[in-house]
C-alpha positions in Angstrom: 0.0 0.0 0.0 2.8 2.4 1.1 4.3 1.9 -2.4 0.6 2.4 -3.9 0.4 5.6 -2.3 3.7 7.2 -3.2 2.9 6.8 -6.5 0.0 8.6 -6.3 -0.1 12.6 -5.7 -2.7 15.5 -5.1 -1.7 18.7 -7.0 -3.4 22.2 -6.9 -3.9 24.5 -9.8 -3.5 24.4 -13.1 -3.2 21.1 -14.9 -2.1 22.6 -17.8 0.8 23.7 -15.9 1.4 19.9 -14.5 4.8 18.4 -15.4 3.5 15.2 -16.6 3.2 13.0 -20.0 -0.1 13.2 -20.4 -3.3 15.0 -19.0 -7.0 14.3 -18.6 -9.3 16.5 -20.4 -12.8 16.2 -18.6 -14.6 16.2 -22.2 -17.9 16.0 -23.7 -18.6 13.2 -26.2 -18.3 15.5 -29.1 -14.6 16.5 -27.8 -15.7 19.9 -28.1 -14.1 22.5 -26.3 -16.0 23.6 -23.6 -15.9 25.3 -20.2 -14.1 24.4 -17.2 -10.9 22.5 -17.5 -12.2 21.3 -20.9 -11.6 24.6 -22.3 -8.4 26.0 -20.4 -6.6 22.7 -21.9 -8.1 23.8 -25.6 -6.5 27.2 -24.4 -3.2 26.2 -23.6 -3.0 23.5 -26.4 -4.4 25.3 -29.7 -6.2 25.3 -32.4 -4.8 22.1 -33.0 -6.5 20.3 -30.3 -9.9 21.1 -31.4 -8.9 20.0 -35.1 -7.5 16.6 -34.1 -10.7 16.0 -31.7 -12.8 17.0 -34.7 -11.2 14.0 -36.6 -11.9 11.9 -33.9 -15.5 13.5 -34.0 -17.4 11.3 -30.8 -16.0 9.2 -27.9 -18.8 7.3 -25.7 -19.3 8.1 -22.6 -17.2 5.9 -19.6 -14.5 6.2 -22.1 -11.6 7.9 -23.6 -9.3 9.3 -26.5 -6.0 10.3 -26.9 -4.7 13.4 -29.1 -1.2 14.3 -29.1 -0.6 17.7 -26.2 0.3 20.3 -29.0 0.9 23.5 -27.2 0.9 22.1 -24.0 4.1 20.4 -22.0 2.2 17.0 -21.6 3.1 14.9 -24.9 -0.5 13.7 -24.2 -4.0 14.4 -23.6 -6.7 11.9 -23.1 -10.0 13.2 -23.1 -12.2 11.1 -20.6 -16.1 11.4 -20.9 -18.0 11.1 -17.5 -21.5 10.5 -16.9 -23.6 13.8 -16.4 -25.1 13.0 -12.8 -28.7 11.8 -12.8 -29.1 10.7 -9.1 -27.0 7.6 -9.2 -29.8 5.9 -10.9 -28.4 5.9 -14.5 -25.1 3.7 -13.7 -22.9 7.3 -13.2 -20.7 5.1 -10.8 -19.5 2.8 -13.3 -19.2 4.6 -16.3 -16.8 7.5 -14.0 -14.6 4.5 -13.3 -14.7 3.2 -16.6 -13.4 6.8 -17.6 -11.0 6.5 -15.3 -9.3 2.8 -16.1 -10.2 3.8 -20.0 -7.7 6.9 -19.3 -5.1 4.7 -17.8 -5.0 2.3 -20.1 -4.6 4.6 -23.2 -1.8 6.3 -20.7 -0.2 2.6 -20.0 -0.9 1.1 -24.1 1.3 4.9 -24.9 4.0 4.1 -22.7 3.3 8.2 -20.5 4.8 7.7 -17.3 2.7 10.2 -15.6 -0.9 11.4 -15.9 -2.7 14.4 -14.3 -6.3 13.7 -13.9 -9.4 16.8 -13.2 -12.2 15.8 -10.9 -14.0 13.9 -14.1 -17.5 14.8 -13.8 -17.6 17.2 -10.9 -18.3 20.4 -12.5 -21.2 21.2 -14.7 -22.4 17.4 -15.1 -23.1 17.4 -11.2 -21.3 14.9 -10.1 -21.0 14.5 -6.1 -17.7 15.7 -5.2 -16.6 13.5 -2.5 -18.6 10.4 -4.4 -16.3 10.7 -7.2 -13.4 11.4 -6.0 -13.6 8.0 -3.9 -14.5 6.3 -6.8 -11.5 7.9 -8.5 -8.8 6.9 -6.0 -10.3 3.2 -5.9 -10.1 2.8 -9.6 -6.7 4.4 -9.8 -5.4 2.3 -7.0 -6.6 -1.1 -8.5 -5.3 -0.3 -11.9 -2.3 0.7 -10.4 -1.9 -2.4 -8.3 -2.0 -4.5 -11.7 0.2 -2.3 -14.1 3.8 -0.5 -13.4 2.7 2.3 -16.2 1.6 5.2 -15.6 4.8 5.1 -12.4 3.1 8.3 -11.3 -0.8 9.9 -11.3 -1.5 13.2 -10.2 -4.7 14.7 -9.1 -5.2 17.9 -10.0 -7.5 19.9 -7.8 -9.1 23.4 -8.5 -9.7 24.6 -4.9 -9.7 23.7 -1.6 -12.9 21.4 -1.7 -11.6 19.0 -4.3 -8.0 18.6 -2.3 -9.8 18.0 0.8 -12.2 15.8 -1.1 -8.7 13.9 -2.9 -7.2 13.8 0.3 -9.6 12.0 2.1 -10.1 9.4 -0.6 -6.6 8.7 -0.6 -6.7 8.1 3.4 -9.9 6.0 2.7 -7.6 3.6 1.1 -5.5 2.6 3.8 
């Protein structure tokens, strides 16, 4: 577990900032850019990262697609689309941790030893904060259990509620 853990880091601010190999764009299924951190990644990366998303044109949601980082320092971004919260009646759970592992194996099948995720979900799709981010660390921690790639994942918080939010799902493990 103590190894688990120490791969595993809670960063606030900016994810476009992050020094990692590939970052998480919170996306909708078009890949268009939007608001949030959907849109400060389009920001930082380009013009170019709405083109190649446009290529791609749709990714389902629970899963993900990867784009080369263009402008960005991350080689990567993998845009992960999240279940817009419905009560918990509409299967949100499993499809936010199918995001997640769909994320980390695009990360691990592309060889990016580090990946910065966003709180998937959390902002205008309604997610539960503190729901997610549990179900975040758990996924995260059993994928990382079984694979040695991504060696590092970062959690990238905007504000004080998702940190403490992070934090305490990371304790929850153990």
């Amino acid at each position: 577990m103590s190894d688990l853990k120490s791969r595993i880091t809670i960063a606030e601010g900016d994810i476009t900032k992050l020094d990692v190999e590939a970052i998480v764009n919170a996306a909708n299924s078009r890949l268009l850019p939007g608001s949030g951190v959907c849109g400060a990644i389009h920001r930082a990366a380009g013009p170019q990262l709405a083109e190649a998303c446009e290529r791609i044109y749709r990714c389902p949601t629970g899963e993900a697609r990867l784009t080369p980082g263009f402008k960005l320092r991350a080689k990567y971004v993998i845009h992960a689309v999240g279940p817009v919260w419905s009560g918990g009646k509409a299967n949100e759970d499993a499809l936010l941790a199918s995001a997640y592992r769909h994320s980390l194996e695009l990360a691990r099948d592309h060889a990016a030893a580090s990946i910065a995720f966003p709180a998937i979900s959390t902002g205008t799709y309604g997610f539960p904060l503190a729901r997610a981010m549990g179900i975040a660390i758990k996924t995260v921690a059993e994928f990382l259990r079984a694979n040695d790639t991504p060696a590092r994942v970062v959690f990238s918080c905007f504000g004080a509620d998702a940190t403490d939010a992070y934090r305490k799902a990371l304790a929850d493990l153990g």
